[in-house]
N, C-alpha and C positions, 0 to 999 in steps of 0.2 A: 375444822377451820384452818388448820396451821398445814393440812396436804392443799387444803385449798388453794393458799396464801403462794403454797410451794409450787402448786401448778400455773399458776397464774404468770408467777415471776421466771417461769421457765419459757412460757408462752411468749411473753414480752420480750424475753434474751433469744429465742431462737428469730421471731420478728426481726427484732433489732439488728439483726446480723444477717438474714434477707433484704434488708432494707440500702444494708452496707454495698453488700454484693448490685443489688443492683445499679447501685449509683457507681460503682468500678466500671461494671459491664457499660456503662451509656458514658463514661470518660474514655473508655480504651475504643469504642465503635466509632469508626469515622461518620461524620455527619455527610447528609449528600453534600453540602457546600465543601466539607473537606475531602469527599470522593472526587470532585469536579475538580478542586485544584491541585488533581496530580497529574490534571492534561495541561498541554504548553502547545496552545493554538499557534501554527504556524502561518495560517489565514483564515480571517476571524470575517472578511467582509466590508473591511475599513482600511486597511491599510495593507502596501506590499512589502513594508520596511525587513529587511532581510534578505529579500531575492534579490539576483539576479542572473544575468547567462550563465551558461560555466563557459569556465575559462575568462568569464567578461566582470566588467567592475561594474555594468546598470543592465534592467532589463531590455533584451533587445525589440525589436519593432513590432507590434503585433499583441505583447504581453498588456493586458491591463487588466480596470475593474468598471464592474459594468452591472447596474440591479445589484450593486456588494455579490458579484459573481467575479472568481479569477478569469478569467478570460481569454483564450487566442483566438484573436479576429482575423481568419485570413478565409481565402478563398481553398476550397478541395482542391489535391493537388493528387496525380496518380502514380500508383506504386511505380512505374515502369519509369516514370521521371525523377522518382524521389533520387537524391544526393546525400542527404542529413539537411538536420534542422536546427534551431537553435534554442535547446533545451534549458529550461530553467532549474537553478537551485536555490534553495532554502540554505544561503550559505552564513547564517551567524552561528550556526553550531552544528555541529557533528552528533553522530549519535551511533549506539551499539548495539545496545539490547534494546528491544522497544514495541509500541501496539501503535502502529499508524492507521487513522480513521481519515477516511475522507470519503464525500458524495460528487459525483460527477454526471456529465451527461454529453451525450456526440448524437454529430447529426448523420445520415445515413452516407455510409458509403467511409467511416470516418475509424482514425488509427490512435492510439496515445499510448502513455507506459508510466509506470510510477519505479525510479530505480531507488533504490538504496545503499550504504557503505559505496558511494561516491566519491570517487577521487578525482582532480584536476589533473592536466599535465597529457592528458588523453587526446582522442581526433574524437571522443565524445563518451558518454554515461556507456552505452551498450556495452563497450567490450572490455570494461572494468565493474560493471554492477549488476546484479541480479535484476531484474525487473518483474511486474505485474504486469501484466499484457490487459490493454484496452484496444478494443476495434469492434466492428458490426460484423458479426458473425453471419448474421443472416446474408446481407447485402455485399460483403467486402468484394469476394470474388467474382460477383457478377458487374464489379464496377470498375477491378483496375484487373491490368493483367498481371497475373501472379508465376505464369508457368515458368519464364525467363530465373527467379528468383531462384523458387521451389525444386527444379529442375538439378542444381548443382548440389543437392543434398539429397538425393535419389527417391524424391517422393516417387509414387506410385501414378498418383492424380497430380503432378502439380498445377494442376490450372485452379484446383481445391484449398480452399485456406486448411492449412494443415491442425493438428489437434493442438501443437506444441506451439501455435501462431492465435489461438482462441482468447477471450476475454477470460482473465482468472487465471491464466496459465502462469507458471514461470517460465518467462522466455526460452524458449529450443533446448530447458532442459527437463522441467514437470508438468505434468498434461492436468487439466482441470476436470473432476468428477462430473462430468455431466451429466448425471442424474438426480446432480442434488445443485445443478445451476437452474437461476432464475433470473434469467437477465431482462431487464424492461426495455421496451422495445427503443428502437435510438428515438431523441429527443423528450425522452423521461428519463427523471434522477435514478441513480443508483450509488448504493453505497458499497466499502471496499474495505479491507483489513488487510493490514499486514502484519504476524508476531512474529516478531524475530527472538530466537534465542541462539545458545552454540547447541542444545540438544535436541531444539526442533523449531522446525518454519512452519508456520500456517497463511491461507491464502484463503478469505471469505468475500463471500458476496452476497450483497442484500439478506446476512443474516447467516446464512452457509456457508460448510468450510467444505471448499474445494480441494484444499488439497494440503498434503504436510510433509514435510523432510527433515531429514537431518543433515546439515552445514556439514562439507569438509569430511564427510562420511566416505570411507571406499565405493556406494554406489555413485555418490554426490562425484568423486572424481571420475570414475567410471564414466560417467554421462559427459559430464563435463569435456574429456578427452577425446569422446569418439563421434561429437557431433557440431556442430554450429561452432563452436567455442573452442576446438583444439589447437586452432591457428592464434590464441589470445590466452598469454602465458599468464597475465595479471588478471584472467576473469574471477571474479567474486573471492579474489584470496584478502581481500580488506574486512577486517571485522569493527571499523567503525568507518563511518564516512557522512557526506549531506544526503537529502533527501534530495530528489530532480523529479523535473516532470517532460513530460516527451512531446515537443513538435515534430510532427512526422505529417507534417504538411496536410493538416487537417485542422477545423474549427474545436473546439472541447472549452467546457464549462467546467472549473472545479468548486467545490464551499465546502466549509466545515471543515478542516485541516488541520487536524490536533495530533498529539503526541503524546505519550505516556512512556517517560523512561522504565525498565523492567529489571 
């Protein structure tokens, strides 16, 4: 009776202290509501409170919201015309390390860019911020002329949108895995990642990661020095800055625009 009594009281103490634990474990797991709010929507669908041009104090002509879609309403303009545009930023805060999300969509023939570590003081985002390359791959080249461009960087093809000019790319300096791109064809959503850290970049789409680097690395200068970028002494040497997004004289849809510090 009395090993009984002993086993019994053992059973309930060992219980006792599984029971403990598990109430630790489901205090220390973030709930999905506390997973959700370690994003800081940048554009939620409702409002633009924060943007505006760079360089500017409101957004300029074109920018709105439309179906709670970000919006630039203009007509297709073509590469061989293009000037610069008037880029938009996310200017109430700055940011370093980070996981940018957003969904986007262009119509054919159509160019955009998502930059980051954004600095003001510029002739515009390009030649101080790394960028994500948005444009119609399929279509681009068969619609503006590109050879004029492409030509003074010794492509091969310039009449060819080049690899380093693809959707998912890092602009003119890392090329997107085309084997594991899935781009939806223009005027269907796609969505878009960016991780920034100092010991590695990643670049995804619709799920897949295109492509990854290391910041400020000997190859990262490398590249940097011997192509598009060597004439721009300030390129991507900022390690925080705004987020922007790219008129390059095309219509583009953005939603869902959040952020997660890292």
């Amino acid at each position: 009776m009395l090993k009984f009594l002993r086993l019994a009281i053992l059973i309930l103490a060992i219980a006792a202290c599984k029971n403990q634990s598990n109430k630790k474990d489901e205090a220390t797991t973030p709930t999905t509501e506390e997973k959700k709010s370690e994003w800081t929507y940048l554009f939620d669908g409702t409002s633009l409170e924060g943007w505006r041009g760079y360089g500017m104090d409101s957004l300029p002509p074109g920018w709105t919201i439309k179906d709670s879609v970000l919006t630039f309403d203009t007509e297709l303009g073509l590469e061989q015309d293009y000037t610069g545009g008037k880029d938009i930023i996310y200017g109430a805060e700055e940011f370093d390390n980070f996981e940018l999300y957003l969904e986007w969509k262009i119509p054919k023939g159509a160019n955009s860019g998502i930059f980051y570590h954004v600095k003001e003081g510029y002739n515009g985002p390009p030649v101080v911020s790394p960028e994500y390359q948005i444009i119609d791959d399929e279509n681009y080249a068969d619609i503006h002329d590109l050879t004029g461009y492409n030509s003074q960087f010794g492509a091969e093809h310039p009449e060819l949108l080049q690899d380093w000019q693809k959707t998912g790319a890092d602009y003119a300096m890392h090329t997107a895995d085309e084997s594991q791109k899935q781009l939806n064809p223009v005027g269907e959503w796609n969505s878009s990642k960016i991780v920034f850290t100092p010991e590695k970049v990643e670049h995804w789409l619709n799920g897949k990661k295109l492509l990854e680097f290391v910041p400020w690395s000997d190859d990262w200068k490398a590249k940097k020095n011997s192509g598009k970028w060597d004439n721009a002494p300030d390129y991507g040497k900022y390690k925080t800055g705004y987020i922007a997004l790219q008129d390059h004289a095309s219509p583009i849809w953005f939603r869902n625009i959040k952020i997660k510090k890292l």
